[in-house]
N, C-alpha and C positions, 0 to 999 in steps of 0.2 A: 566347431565353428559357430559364432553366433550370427543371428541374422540383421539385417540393418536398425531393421525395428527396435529390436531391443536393447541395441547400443544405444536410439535415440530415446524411448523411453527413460534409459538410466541418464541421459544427458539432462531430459528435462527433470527427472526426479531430483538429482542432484541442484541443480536451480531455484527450484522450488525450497530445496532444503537451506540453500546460502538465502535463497528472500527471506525466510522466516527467523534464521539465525539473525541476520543486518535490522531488518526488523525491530528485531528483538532487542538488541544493543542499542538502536536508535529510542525505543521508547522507553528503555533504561534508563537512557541519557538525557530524555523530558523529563524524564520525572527525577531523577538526583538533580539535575539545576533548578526545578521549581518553574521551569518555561509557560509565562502565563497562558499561550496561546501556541500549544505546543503540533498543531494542525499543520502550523508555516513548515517547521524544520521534516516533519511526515514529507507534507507534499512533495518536498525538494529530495527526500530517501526519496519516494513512489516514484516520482520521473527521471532518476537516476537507475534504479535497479530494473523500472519497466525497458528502457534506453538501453540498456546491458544486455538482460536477461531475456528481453521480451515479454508477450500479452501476459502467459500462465504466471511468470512473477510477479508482474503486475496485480493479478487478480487476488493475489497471498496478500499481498500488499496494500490494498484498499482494504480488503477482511480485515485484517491488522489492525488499520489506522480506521478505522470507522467503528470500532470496537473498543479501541482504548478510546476516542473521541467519545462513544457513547458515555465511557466507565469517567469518565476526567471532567465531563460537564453534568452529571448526574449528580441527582441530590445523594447524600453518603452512597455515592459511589454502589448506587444498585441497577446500573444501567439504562431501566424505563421510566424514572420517576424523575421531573424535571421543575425544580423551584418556578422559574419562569420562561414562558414563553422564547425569549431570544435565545436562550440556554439549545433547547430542541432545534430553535432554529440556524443556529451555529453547527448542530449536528449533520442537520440535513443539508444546508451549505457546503460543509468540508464531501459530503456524501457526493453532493454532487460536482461540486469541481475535479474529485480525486476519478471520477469517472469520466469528466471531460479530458484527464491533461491520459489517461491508461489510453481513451480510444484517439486522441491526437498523436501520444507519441506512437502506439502503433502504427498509425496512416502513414506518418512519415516514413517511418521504419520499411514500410510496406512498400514504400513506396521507391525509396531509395535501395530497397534491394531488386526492384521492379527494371531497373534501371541498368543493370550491372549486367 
């Protein structure tokens, strides 16, 4: 017999594993159309899968998307090296909206299960 625990554990591992997969397919799919600004279509994955799956998704999911955002405004694509200034600053923008809309949709979330 297993214990509660470890059911939930495997629930969130498994979660965690569909964020990185979706992810993953999502920023396939930036980069095959050439999406100039491809931070928009992230955001909209990140507060869909955090909305689903919850915060721990969420948190895969900014990793993700702040990371290929690093790798997609960087000068030949070496991550820390930034032709000009609004480049970085576009990074740090996405950086931090992608962490406003994780800690909103949890509050609602939290909120609304608060409720029930």
């Amino acid at each position: 017999m297993k214990s509660q625990g470890g059911h939930f554990n495997k629930i969130i591992i498994n979660r965690i594993l569909a964020t990185f997969l979706l992810m993953f397919v999502a920023i396939g799919i930036a980069m095959f159309l050439g999406i100039p600004n491809p931070e928009t279509l992230l955001l909209i994955v990140l507060v869909m899968i955090t909305s689903i799956f919850g915060m721990e998704s969420g948190i895969v999911s900014i990793v993700m998307l702040v990371l290929y955002v690093m790798y997609f405004y960087s000068a030949e694509h070496s991550f820390l090296l930034y032709n000009r200034g609004t480049e970085l600053a576009k990074v740090i923008v996405t950086a931090l909206c992608s962490l406003i809309c994780l800690l909103f949709c949890s509050l609602v979330i939290h909120k609304r299960l608060s409720k029930r």
